[in-house]
C-alpha positions in Angstrom: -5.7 -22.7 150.1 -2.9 -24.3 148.1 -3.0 -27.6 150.5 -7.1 -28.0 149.9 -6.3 -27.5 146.6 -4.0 -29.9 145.8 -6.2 -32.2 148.0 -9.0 -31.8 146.4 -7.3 -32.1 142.5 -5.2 -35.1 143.6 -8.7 -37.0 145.6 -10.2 -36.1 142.0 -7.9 -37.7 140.0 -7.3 -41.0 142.3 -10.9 -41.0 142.4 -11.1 -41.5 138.6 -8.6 -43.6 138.4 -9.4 -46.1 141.0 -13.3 -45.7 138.9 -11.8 -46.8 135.9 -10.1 -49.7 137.6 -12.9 -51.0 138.9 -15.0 -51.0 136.0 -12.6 -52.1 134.0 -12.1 -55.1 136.8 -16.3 -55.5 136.3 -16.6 -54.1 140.1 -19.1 -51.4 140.5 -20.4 -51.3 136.6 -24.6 -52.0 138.2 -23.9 -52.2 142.3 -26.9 -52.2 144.3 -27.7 -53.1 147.6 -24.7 -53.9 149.8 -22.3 -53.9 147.1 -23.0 -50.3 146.3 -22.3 -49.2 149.7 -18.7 -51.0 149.8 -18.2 -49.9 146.1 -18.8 -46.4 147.1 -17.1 -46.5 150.5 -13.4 -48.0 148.6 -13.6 -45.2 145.9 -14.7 -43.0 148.5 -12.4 -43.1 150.7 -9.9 -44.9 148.8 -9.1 -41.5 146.8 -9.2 -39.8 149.6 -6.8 -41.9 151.6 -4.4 -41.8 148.4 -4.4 -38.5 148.2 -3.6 -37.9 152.1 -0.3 -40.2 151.9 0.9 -38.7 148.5 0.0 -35.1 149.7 3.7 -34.1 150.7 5.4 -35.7 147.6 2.7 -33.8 145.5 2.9 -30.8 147.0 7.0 -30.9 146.6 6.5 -31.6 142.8 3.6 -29.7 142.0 5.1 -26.1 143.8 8.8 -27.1 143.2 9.5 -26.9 146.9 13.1 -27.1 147.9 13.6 -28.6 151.2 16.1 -26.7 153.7 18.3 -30.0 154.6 21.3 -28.2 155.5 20.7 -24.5 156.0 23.0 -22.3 154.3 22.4 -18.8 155.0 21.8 -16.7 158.3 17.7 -16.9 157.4 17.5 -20.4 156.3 19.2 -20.9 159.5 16.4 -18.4 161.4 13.2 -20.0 159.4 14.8 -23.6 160.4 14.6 -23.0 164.2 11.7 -20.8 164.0 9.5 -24.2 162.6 11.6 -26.5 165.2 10.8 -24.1 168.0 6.7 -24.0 167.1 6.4 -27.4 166.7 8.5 -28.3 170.2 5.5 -25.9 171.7 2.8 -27.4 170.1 4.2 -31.1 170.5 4.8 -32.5 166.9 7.4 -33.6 165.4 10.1 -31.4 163.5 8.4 -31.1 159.8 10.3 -30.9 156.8 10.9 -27.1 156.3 10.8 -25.7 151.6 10.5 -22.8 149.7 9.4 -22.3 146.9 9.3 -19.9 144.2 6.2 -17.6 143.8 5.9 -13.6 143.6 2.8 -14.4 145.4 3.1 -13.9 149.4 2.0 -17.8 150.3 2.7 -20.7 152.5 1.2 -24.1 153.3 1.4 -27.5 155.3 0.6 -30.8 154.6 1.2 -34.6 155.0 -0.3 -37.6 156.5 1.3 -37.3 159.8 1.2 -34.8 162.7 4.8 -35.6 163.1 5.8 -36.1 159.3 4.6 -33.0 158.1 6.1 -30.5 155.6 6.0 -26.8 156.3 6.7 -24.7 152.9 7.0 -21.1 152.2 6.9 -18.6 149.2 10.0 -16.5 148.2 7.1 -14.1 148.0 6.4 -14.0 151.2 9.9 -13.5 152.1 10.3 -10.7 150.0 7.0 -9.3 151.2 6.5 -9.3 155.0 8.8 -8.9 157.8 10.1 -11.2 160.3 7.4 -11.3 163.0 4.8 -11.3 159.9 6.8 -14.4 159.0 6.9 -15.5 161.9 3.1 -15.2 162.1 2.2 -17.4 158.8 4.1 -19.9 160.1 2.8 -20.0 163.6 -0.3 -20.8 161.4 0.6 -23.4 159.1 2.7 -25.5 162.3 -1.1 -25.0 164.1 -2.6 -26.4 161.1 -0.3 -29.7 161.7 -1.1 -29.3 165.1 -4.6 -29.2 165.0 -4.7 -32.8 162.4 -6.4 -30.4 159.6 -5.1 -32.6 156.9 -6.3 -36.0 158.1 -10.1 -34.7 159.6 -10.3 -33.1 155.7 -9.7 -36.3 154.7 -12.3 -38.3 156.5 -14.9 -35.9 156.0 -13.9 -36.0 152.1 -14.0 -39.8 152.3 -17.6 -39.7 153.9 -18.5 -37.3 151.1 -17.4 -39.4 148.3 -19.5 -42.5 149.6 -22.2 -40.5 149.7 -22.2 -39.0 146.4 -21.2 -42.0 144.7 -24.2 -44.0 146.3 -26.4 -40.9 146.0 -25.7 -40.3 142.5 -26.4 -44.2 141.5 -29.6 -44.7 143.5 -30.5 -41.7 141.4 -29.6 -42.7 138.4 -31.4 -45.9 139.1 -35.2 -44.4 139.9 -35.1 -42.2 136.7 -34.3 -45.1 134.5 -36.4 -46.8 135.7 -39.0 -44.0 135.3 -37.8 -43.6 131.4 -38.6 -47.3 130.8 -42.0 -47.9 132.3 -43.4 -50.7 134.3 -44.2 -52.8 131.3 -40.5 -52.9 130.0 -38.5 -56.1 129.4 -35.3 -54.9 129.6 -33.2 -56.3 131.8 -30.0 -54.4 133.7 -29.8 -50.8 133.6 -30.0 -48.5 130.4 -28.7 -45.4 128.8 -30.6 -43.0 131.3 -29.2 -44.8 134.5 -25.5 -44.0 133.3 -26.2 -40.6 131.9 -28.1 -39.5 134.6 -25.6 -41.0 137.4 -22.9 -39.3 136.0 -25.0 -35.4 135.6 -26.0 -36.4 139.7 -22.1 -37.1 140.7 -21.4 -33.9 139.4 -23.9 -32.1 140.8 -23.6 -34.1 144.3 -19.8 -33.1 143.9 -20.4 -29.2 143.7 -22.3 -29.7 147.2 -19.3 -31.7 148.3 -16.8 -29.0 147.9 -19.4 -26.6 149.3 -19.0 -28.5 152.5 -15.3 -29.4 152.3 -14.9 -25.2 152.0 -17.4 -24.7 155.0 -15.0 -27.2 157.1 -12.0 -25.0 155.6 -13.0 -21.7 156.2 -13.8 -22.8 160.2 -10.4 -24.6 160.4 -9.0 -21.7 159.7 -10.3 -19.3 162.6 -8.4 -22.3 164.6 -4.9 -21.7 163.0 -4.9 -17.6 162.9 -5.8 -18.8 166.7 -3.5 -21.2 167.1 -0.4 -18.6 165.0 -1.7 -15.9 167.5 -0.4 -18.3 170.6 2.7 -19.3 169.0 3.9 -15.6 167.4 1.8 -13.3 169.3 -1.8 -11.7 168.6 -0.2 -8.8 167.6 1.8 -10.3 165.0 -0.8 -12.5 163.4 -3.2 -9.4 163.1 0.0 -7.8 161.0 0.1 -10.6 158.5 -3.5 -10.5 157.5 -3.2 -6.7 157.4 -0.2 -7.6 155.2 -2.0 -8.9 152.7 -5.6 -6.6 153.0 -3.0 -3.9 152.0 -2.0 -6.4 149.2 -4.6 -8.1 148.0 -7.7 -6.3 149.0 -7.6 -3.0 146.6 -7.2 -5.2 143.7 -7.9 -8.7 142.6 -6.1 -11.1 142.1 -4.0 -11.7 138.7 -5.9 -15.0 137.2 -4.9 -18.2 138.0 -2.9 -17.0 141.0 -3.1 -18.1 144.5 -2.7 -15.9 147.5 -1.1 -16.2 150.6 -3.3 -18.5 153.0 -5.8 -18.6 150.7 -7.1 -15.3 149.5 -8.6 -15.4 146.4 -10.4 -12.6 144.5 -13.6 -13.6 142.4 -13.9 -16.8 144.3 -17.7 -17.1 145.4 -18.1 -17.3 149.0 -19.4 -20.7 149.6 -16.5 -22.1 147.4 -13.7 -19.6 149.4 -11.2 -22.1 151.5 -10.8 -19.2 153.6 -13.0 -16.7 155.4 -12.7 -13.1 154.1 -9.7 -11.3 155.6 -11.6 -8.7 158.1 -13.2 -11.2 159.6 -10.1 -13.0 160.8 -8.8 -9.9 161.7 -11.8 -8.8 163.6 -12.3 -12.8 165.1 -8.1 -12.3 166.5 -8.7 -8.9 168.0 -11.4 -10.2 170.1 -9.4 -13.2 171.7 -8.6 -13.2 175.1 
């Protein structure tokens, strides 16, 4: 969860950003026609792209990762081979290997590039889950790498963005025009064009991150999959009964994140990841 969330924040705020440039610039204030579609499609996937290459230098800031350079104790050393041995099976390059501090059991992945990628993980989970559990979570965040999770999230985000942004303006567009009438002299858009564009992108956005979560919560069946081939079925089953006998009993503290994901008032059709006991139940019945 923490890498679709940072994602999704930083594609937010380079979204805006690049908006407010443009207008600023004049570009995109009224677009129609053509121009709308290449307005929408450089904010679209320009704040998607953005966020992609910055993803790793955001992560490191945003979760204080430290990255392992020179290991310096017997598990450093242990966590340090266990990522370069994965990634040799799988056929990516070494990633950068953090931790960083949580209480929370948690790892991620991210970065632009299959074989530039950073693999990080919590001092919770450490603390929390034995070796092959360990062993486990990172099987699945090196599969997640593997598997080019972070750049397909980002075209699909990118087509998203067009969309909406087109979407939201065309709409915009027939309602003002509804508001003034045929008879009216006014020329260029009005007051009910902007306000209602804006109320559309939002609501265009929610369905957004519906999808975005749908592509998630799939991806994810792949890397339990893909952590099951590198560590072992049995020891991927372990970790997510790890945290059902962590998280599940209670929910989560507010604000927290949980480890792959997990989150516990989190409506369904927002969730980055599917409900523990069906991963479980989708690993047991590999073959």
């Amino acid at each position: 969860m923490l890498r679709v969330i940072l994602f999704l924040a930083t594609n937010f705020a380079v979204l805006t950003v690049l908006y407010l440039v443009l207008t600023l610039l004049g570009i995109g204030r009224t677009p129609a026609g053509t121009e709308l579609i290449i307005f929408a499609m450089v904010l679209g996937f320009g704040g998607s792209l953005i966020s992609l290459f910055i993803s790793k230098w955001m992560a490191k800031r945003s979760m204080g990762v430290q990255i392992i350079e020179q290991p310096t104790t017997p598990f450093e050393y242990w966590l340090v081979d266990l990522v370069r041995r994965q990634s040799q099976q799988v056929g990516i390059g070494m990633p950068e290997v953090g931790i960083f501090d949580s209480p929370q059991p948690n790892a991620f992945a991210t970065g632009w590039d299959r074989n530039n990628a950073l693999v990080a993980v919590s001092t919770g989970l450490l603390q929390h889950m034995t070796k092959d559990e360990v062993e486990a979570v990172v099987g699945h965040e090196v599969s997640h790498v593997a598997n080019g999770d972070m750049v397909t999230l980002t075209l699909i985000q990118g087509v998203l963005n067009t969309f909406v942004i087109v979407l939201a303006r065309v709409i915009g567009g027939v309602v003002d025009q509804m508001m003034r009438g045929p008879d009216s002299q006014q020329s260029g858009p009005g007051i009910g064009y902007f306000l209602v564009s804006m109320i559309a992108q939002v609501l265009l956005s929610v369905l957004a991150t519906i999808i975005v979560m749908w592509f998630s919560r799939y991806r994810e069946f792949r890397a339990d999959a893909g952590g099951a081939q590198l560590a072992g079925r049995a020891k991927m089953v372990a970790a997510l009964q790890a945290l059902q006998r962590q998280y599940e009993p209670a929910d989560l503290p507010a604000g927290e994140f949980a480890a792959f994901g997990i989150s516990g008032k989190i409506g369904s059709l927002f969730a980055s990841h599917p409900p523990l006991a069906e991963r479980i139940a989708a690993l047991q019945q590999l073959r």
